[in-house]
C-alpha positions in Angstrom: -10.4 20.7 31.2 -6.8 19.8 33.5 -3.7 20.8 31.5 -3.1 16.8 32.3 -6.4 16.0 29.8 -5.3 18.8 26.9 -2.0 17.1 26.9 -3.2 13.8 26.9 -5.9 14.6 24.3 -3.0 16.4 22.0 -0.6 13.3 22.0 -4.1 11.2 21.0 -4.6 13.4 18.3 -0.9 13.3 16.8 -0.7 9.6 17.2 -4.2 9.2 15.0 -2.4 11.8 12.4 1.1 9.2 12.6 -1.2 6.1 11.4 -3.2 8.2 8.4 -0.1 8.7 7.0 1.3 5.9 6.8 1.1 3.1 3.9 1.5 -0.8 3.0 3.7 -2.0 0.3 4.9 -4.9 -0.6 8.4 -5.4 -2.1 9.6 -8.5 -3.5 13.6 -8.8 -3.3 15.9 -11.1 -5.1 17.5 -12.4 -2.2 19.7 -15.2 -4.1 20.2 -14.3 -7.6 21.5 -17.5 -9.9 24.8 -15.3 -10.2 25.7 -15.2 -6.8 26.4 -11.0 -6.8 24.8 -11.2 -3.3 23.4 -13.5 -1.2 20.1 -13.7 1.3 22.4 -12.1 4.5 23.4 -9.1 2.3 19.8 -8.5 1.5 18.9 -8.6 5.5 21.5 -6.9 6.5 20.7 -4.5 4.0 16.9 -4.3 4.9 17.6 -3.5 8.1 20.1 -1.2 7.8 17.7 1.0 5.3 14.7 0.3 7.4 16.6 2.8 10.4 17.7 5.3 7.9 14.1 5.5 6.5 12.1 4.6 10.0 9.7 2.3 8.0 8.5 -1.4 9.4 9.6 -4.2 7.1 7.9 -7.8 7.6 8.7 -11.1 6.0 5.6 -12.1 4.4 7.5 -16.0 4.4 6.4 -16.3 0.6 9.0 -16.8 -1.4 9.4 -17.6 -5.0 11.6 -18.6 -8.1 11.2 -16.7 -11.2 14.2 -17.8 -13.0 16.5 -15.4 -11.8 16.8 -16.9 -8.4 14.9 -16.9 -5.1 12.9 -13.9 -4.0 11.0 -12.8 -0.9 8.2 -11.2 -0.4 8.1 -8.3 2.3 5.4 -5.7 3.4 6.6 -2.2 4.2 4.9 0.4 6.3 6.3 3.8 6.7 5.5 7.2 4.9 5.4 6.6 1.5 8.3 8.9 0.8 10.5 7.1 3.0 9.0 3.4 1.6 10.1 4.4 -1.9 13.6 6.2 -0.8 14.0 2.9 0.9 13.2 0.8 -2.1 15.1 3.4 -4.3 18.5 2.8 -1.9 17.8 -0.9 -1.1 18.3 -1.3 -4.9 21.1 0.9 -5.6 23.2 -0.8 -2.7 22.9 -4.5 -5.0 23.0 -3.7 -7.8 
């Protein structure tokens, strides 16, 4: 076996062990609350900033939903699940 093929094999292998460990959430967020503490471009703003900090995917599911409160948003997160819930941990400690 080349050096080239070892290599090759050894990044295949770490990229396998990347996906196993990561997870799917979902994460509904209040992006409009009746009382108007925040609004839906301090919630993306906010996503995205966290998302970097915690290297986790975010997508908008597009579902969104009024349970009295105002309207929330549905999004899936992949990451490590450490990182998904310090992200969900921070996410709701910056608006609240």
């Amino acid at each position: 076996m080349t050096k080239e093929n070892e290599c090759l094999i050894i990044k295949t292998e770490r990229k396998k062990e990347e996906r196993e460990m990561k997870v799917e959430k979902t994460f509904w967020v209040l992006e409009a609350p009746d009382s108007e503490l925040w609004n839906e471009q301090d919630t993306e703003e906010e996503i995205s900033r966290l998302s970097k900090v915690w290297e986790i995917e975010v997508i908008d599911t597009g579902e969104v939903c009024d349970w009295g409160f105002g309207q929330e948003r549905k999004y899936v997160l992949i990451g490590e699940e450490e990182n998904i819930e310090e992200f969900k941990f921070q996410f709701e400690e910056a608006l609240s």
